[in-house]
C-alpha positions in Angstrom: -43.4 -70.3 1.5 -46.1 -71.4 -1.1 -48.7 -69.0 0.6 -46.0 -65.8 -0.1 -44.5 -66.5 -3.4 -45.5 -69.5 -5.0 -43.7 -68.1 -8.2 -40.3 -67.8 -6.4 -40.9 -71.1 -4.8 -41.4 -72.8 -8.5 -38.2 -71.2 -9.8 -35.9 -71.9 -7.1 -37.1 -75.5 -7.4 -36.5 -75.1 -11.0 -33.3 -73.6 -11.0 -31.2 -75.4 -7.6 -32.9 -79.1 -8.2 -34.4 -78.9 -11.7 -37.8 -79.9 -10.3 -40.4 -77.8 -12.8 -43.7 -79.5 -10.6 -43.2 -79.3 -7.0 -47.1 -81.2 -6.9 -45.1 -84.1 -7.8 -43.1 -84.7 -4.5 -44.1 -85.6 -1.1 -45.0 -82.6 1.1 -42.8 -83.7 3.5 -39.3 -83.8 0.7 -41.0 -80.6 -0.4 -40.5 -78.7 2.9 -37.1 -79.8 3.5 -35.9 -79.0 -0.1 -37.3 -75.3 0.5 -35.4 -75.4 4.1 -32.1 -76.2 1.9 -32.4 -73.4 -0.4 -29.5 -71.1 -0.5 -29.6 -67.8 1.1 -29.9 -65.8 -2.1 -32.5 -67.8 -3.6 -35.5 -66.0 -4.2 -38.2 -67.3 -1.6 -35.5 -67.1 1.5 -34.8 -63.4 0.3 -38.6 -62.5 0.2 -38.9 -64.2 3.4 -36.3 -61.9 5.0 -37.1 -58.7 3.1 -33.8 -58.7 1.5 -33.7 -56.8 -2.2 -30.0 -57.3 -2.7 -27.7 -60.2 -1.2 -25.5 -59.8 1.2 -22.2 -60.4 -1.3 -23.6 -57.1 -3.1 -24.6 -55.3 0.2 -20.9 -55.6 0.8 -19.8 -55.0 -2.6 -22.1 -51.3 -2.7 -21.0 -50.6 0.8 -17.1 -51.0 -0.3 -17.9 -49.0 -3.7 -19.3 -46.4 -1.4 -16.8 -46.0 1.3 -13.8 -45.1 -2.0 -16.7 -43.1 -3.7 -15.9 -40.9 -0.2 -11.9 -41.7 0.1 -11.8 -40.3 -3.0 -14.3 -37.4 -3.0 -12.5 -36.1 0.2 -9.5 -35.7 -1.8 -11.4 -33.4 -3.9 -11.9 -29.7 -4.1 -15.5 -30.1 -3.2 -14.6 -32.8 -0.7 -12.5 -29.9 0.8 -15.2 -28.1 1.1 -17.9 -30.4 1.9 -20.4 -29.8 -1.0 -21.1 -32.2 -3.6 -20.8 -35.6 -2.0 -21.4 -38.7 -4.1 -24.6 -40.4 -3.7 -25.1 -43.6 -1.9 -25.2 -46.7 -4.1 -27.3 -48.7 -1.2 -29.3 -46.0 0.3 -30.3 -46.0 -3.7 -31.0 -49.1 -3.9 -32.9 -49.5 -0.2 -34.8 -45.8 -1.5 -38.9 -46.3 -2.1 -38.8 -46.7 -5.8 -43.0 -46.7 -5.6 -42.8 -42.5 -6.5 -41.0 -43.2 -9.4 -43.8 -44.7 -11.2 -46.4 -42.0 -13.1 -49.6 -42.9 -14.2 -51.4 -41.0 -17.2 -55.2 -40.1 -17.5 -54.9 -40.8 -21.6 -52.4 -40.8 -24.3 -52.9 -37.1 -25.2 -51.5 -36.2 -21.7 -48.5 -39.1 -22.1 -48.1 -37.6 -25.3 -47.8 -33.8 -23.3 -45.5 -35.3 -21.1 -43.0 -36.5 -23.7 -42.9 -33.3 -25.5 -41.2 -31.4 -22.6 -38.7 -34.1 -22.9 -38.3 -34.0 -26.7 -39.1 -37.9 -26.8 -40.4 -38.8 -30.4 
């Protein structure tokens, strides 16, 4: 856990046992604190990949099952066009493309204008 996150490892510590220096306890009471962690903490959820918990898994998979119920009711439900967006294929989505890089400032600057951002 220390080799994949040590930052994660630190504030779970931190925030479940109020240990700020984990150097300062036995390797052994180390390990088996980390074992204990909950499942949302934030080393267990980079261990298993998760971005979101499971309690808000099932809270966007609710909010997008009556996002449907109720869009199906609609005109364009009717017709099938215009279907509400899924809240956790959003979040699972590669975010990586949003990010833009800029050469210099003169080209961020470019950029802005078409946006009419002062």
């Amino acid at each position: 856990m220390i080799n994949l996150d040590e930052d994660a490892l630190i504030c779970d510590f931190a925030e479940y046992y109020h240990i700020y220096d984990y150097h300062q306890i036995r390797p052994l009471m180390c390990a088996a604190l980390a074992v204990g962690l909950r499942e949302n903490s934030r080393i267990r959820m980079k261990l298993t990949g998760q971005k979101i918990t499971t309690d808000q898994t099932l809270l966007a998979a609710i909010a997008d099952r009556l996002g449907i119920l109720i869009w199906q009711r609609t005109e364009n439900g009717q017709k099938g066009v215009n279907m509400p967006k899924s809240i956790i294929d959003e979040i699972n989505r590669d975010h990586s493309m949003d990010v833009r890089g800029f050469d210099s400032g003169e080209s961020l600057l470019k950029e802005l204008e078409k946006y009419n951002v002062d």
